[in-house]
Every structure is written in structure tokens, then in C-alpha cells.
C-alpha positions in Angstrom: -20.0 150.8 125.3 -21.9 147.9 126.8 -25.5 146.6 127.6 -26.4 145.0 130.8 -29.8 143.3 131.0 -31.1 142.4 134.2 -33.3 139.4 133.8 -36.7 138.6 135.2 -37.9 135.1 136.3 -40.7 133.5 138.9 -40.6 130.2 140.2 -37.1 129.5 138.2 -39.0 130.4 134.9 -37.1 133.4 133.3 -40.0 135.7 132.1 -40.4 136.6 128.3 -39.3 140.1 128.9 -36.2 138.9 129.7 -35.4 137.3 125.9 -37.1 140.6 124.2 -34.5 143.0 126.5 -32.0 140.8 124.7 -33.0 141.1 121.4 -33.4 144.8 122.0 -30.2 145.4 123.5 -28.5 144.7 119.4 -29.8 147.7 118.5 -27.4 149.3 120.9 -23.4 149.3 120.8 -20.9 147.1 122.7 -21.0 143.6 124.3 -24.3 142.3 126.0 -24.2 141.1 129.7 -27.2 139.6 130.9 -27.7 139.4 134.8 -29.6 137.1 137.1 -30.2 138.0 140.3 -31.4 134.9 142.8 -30.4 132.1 144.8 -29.8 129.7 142.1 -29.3 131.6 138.8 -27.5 129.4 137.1 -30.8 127.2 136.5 -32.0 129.7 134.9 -32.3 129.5 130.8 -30.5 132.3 129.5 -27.8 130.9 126.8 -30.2 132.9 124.1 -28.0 134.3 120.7 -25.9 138.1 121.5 -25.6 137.2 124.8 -21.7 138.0 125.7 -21.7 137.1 129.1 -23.8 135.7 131.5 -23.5 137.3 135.1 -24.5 134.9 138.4 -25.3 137.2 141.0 -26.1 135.2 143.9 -28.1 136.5 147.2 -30.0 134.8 149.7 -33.4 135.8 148.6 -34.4 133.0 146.0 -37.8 135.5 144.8 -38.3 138.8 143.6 -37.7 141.2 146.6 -37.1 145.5 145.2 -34.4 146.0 148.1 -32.8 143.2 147.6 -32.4 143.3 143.7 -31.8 147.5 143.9 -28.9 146.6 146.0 -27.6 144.0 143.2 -27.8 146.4 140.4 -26.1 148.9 141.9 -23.1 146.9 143.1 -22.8 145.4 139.6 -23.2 149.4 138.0 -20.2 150.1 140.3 -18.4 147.0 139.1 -19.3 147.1 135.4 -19.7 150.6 134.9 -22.5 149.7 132.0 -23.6 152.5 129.3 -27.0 151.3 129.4 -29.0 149.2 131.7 -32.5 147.4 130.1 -34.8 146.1 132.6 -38.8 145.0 131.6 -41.4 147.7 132.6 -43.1 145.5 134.5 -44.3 145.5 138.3 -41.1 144.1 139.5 -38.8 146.6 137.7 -41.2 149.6 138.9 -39.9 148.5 142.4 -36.4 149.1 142.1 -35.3 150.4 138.9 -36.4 154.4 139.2 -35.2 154.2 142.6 -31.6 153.1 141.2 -31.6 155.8 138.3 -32.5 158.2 140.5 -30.1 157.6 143.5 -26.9 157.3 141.0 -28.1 160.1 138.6 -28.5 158.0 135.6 -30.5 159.1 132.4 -33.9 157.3 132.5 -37.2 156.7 130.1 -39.7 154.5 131.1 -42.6 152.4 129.0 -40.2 152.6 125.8 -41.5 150.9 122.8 -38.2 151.9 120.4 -34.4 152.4 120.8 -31.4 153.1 118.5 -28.3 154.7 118.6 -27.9 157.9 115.9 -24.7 160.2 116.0 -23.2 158.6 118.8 -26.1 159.1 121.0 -29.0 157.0 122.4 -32.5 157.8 121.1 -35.6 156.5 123.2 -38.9 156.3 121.9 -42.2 156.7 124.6 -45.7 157.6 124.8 -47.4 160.6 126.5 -50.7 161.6 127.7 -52.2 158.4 127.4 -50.4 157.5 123.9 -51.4 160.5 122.0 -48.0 161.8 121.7 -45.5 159.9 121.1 -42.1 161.6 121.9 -38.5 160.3 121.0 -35.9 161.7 123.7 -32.1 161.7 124.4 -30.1 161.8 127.4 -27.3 164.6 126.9 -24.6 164.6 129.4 -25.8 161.4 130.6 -22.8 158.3 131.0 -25.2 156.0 131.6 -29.3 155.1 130.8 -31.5 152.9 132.2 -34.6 151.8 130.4 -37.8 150.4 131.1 -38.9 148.4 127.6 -42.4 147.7 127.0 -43.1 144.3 126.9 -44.2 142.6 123.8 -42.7 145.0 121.1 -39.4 143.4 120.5 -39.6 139.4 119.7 -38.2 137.2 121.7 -34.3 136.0 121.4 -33.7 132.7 119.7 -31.2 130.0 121.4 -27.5 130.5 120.9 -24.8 128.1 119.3 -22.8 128.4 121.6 -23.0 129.2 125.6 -21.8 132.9 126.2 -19.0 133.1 129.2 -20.4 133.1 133.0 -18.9 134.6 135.5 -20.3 134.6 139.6 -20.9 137.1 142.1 -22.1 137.1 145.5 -23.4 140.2 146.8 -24.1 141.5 150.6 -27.6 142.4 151.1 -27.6 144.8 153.8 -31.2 144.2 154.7 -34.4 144.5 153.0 -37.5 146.4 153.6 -39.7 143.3 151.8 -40.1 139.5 152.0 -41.2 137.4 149.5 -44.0 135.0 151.6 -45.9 132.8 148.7 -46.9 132.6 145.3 -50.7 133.4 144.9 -52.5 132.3 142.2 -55.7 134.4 141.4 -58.3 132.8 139.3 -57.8 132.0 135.7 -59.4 134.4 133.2 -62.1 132.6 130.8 -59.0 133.1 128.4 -55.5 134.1 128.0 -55.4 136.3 124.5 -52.1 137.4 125.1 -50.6 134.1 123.8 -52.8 133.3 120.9 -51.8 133.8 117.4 -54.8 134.2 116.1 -57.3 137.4 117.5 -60.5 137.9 116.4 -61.4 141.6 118.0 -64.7 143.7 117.5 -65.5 146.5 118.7 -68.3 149.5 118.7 -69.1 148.9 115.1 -71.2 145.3 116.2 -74.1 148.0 117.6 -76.0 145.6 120.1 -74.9 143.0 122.7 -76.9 140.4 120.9 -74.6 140.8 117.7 -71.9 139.2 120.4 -73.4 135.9 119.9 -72.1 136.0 116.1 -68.6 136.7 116.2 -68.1 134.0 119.2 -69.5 131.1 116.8 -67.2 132.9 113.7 -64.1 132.6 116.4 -65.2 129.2 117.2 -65.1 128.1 113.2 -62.1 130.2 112.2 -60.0 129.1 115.4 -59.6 132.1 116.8 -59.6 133.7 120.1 -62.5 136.3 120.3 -61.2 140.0 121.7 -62.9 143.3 122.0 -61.7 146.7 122.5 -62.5 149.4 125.7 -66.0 149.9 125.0 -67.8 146.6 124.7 -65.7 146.2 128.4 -67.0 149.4 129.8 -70.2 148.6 128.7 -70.4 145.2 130.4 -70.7 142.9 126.7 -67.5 141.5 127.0 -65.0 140.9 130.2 -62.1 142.8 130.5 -59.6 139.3 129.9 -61.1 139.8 126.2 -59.6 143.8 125.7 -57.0 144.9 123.6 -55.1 148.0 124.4 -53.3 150.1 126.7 -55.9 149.7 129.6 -56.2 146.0 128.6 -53.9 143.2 127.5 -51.1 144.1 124.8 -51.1 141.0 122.2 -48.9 140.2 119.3 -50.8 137.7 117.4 -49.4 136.2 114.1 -52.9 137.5 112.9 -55.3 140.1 114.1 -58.4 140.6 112.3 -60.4 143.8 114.0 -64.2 144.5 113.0 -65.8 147.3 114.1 -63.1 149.2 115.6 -61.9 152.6 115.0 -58.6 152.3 116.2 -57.8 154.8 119.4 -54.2 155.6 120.1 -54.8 153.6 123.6 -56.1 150.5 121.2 -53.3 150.6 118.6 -50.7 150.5 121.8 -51.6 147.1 122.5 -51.7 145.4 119.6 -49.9 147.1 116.7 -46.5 144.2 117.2 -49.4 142.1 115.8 -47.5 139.9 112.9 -50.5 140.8 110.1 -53.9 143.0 110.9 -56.5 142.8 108.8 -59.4 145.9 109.4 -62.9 146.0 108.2 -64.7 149.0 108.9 -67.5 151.1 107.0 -65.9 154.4 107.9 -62.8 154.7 105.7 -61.5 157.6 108.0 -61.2 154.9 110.5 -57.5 155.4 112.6 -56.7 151.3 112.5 -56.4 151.2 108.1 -53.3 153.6 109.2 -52.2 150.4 111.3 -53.7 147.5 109.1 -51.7 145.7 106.6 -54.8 145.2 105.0 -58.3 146.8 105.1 -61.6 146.3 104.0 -64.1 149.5 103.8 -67.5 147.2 104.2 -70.0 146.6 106.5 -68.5 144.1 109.0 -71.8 142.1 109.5 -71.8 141.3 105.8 -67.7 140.2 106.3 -68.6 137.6 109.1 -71.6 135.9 107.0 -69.6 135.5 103.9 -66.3 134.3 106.2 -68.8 131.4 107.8 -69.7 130.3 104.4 -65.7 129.4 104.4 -66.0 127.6 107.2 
């Protein structure tokens, strides 16, 4: 048995994906082989702990092109023969990675949130009709899976002792369909929630857009970044850089305090990694005190006066 992670990186940054396939990939049996694909992979940071080997596979292309890294990863399938390939489910990996597990007749899940291995066999957790069914499937007669792991779930891997072995290999590119031209960058959102440890989130429960004003100043004094679920977005109160969920931005704060909200399957996707949530909500029916660590069946208004006294 053996894992083979195929990394992802932009502008010689390896991506965060990249550390949680790894730390994923020791739920599953054998040695762990990490891959970077590029020009110059080996300055690329990728000595992270359970990392066996480290794979160089050097092409042309310095940037992210899907022809060029499908032809990659299917010249180092041949080679290494791997029982499971992890890639992020990210835009990149949606280039190439169905087209390789479909062309070689590997097993294949995407947007999975939870492996293991049970009697011998590889068990892959997923979502379904918009996350209200969850679904756990296997892969019989398969020799090989590929997964697509949703990003954010697993935590990052931690540096290692001691560097794993790295071997090089040059593949041919036959030619490729794409070309990488430039970076863009797009405007900035008014804020980036997805790296904050500390998420203030409200939701329906507030009642008017004028209540908005009081949970802003309750962020401001508790040091928290202010985030709201689908429906403050829809209805124009808050912009979407603020939402949580599975239409929104998935978050995995150290702490994630949510008043006023219900809890929909399609919230709970994006932020149930979150290290500690905290729920107030006058409805104790409410879907997010299944979620919550801790919960609070009170009126939410009369929560945020008595946390500003604290502050």
C-alpha cells in the first residue's frame, strides 16, 4: 500500500491544501510520497512530518497548467503504481484530476471531508444534494483511488525532524492545450475570515439591518472578525466576503461564536472544523446546538449587551 500526494503551490508558495493532504494521508496504510510538479520544485517547502519521500517532477511549465500536470500524474501512476492518489478539491485539481481517474479507470470521490481504512478496504466520506445527505462509499474492485479532499477539514502538517528522501524526475510534456500568461490579482475583500481565529457570525435571528450596527462594534471590542450566514448576504445586509458555509467561505476558527443562526446543512459545511463553537439562539430546536460545543437558549440581543459590559 502507499499514498501519493500531489502538491499544490502558486508563485513558489505551496498551498495549505497541500500540508492537510498530508496529514490526511496517515489515516491511510503504507509509505507517503508527496509530489511537486514545476520547474523548480525543489524550492518548494515540503519537509512536513510522515512525509516518506519527496518526488521532484520537473517540466518546463513553472505554473499550474491541467495538461501539463495530467500528463505528470499519470507517468508517475505508471511508475509508482500508488493505491491511492490525494489531490485538494480545488480549481486546479478540477482541471486534471477527474480526467486522470477516468482515462486509467481508477476509483474516484470528490469533495471528501473523511477517510479511513476498515477491513482492508478504503472508506470515503462526501456530501449529496447540497449537503443533506451525507454518504460514506467504497471502491470494490478498485486497485487504485484518487480523492479530491475538501480543504480545511484536516489540519495542517507540522515540520518534520528530519528531511524525508528526494528523488528527481523529468517528464516529457507532449504538448499542452493551456498556457499559464499572468497572475491576476482581483480586488481585496473588506476582509479575509478564512484566516481568523476568532468569528463572530449572526445570522436571521438579528431581525433588521439596523441591528448590524451592534454586532460590528461587539466584534470591534471582542477582537473578532464579524461573519454572517446566506441570508443576511442574499438580502444585501452583509457582503458575501462575510458568509459562512457551503456557498460562502469554509473557516476553521480557534473560536466561532454564532447568534442568530439556525444552522442549515449548507452552513454547518463551512464551519463545523471550527476549534470551539459557541451557539445562542432562542429556538432550542435550533440544528447548530447539534454542532456547538456549547449553547446558550436566550435571546441573542440580550447576549451582546451583557458581552459589551465585559469589554
Amino acid at each position: 500500500m502507499s499514498v501519493l500526494v500531489i502538491a499544490e503551490h502558486t508563485r513558489g508558495e505551496v498551498r495549505d491544501i497541500t500540508y492537510e493532504l498530508i496529514t490526511a494521508g496517515h489515516a491511510l496504510e503504507g509509505p507517503l510520497v508527496v509530489a511537486a510538479i514545476g520547474s523548480d520544485p525543489g524550492a518548494l517547502d515540503l519537509n512536513r512530518a510522515g512525509v516518506d519521500e519527496i518526488i521532484h517532477v520537473r517540466v518546463p511549465q513553472a505554473d499550474f497548467e491541467n495538461d501539463v500536470y495530467q500528463q505528470a500524474l499519470e507517468a508517475l501512476i505508471a511508475e509508482r503504481r500508488p493505491d491511492h492518489i490525494l489531490v485538494g478539491f480545488s480549481v486546479n485539481s478540477l482541471g486534471y484530476a477527474p480526467a486522470v481517474a477516468t482515462k486509467l479507470g481508477l476509483g474516484f470521490a470528490s469533495d471528501v471531508f473523511a477517510i479511513r481504512r476498515e477491513a482492508g478496504t478504503t472508506v470515503a466520506t462526501r456530501a449529496f444534494y447540497g449537503s443533506k445527505v451525507h454518504a460514506e462509499l467504497d471502491f470494490p474492485g478498485q486497485r487504485a483511488v484518487m480523492l479530491m479532499l475538501r480543504p480545511t477539514i484536516w489540519p495542517a502538517a507540522g515540520a518534520a525532524s528530519a528531511p524525508p528522501s528526494v528523488t528527481e524526475r523529468n517528464v516529457t510534456i507532449a504538448g499542452s492545450r493551456a498556457r499559464h500568461k499572468e497572475f491576476l490579482d482581483l480586488p481585496k475583500a473588506d476582509v479575509d475570515i478564512t484566516g481568523a481565529d476568532f468569528l463572530l457570525a449572526i445570522g436571521r435571528g438579528i431581525g433588521d439591518k439596523e441591528n448590524i450596527a451592534l454586532f460590528e462594534r461587539l466584534s470591534e471590542k471582542m477582537a473578532a472578525t464579524l461573519a454572517s450566514s446566506r441570508p443576511l448576504v442574499d438580502a444585501g445586509w452583509m457582503p458575501s466576503s462575510r458568509q459562512v458555509g457551503q456557498s460562502g467561505k469554509t473557516v476553521k476558527p480557534k473560536v466561532y461564536l454564532a447568534l442568530g443562526i439556525s444552522g442549515a446543512v449548507q452552513h454547518l459545511a463551512g464551519m463545523k472544523a471550527s476549534g470551539t463553537i459557541i451557539a445562542v439562539n432562542k429556538d432550542p430546536e435550533a440544528a447548530l446546538f447539534n454542532a456547538a460545543h456549547y449553547g446558550a437558549v436566550a435571546d441573542l440581543f440580550e447576549v451582546a449587551r451583557e458581552l459589551e459590559k465585559l469589554y
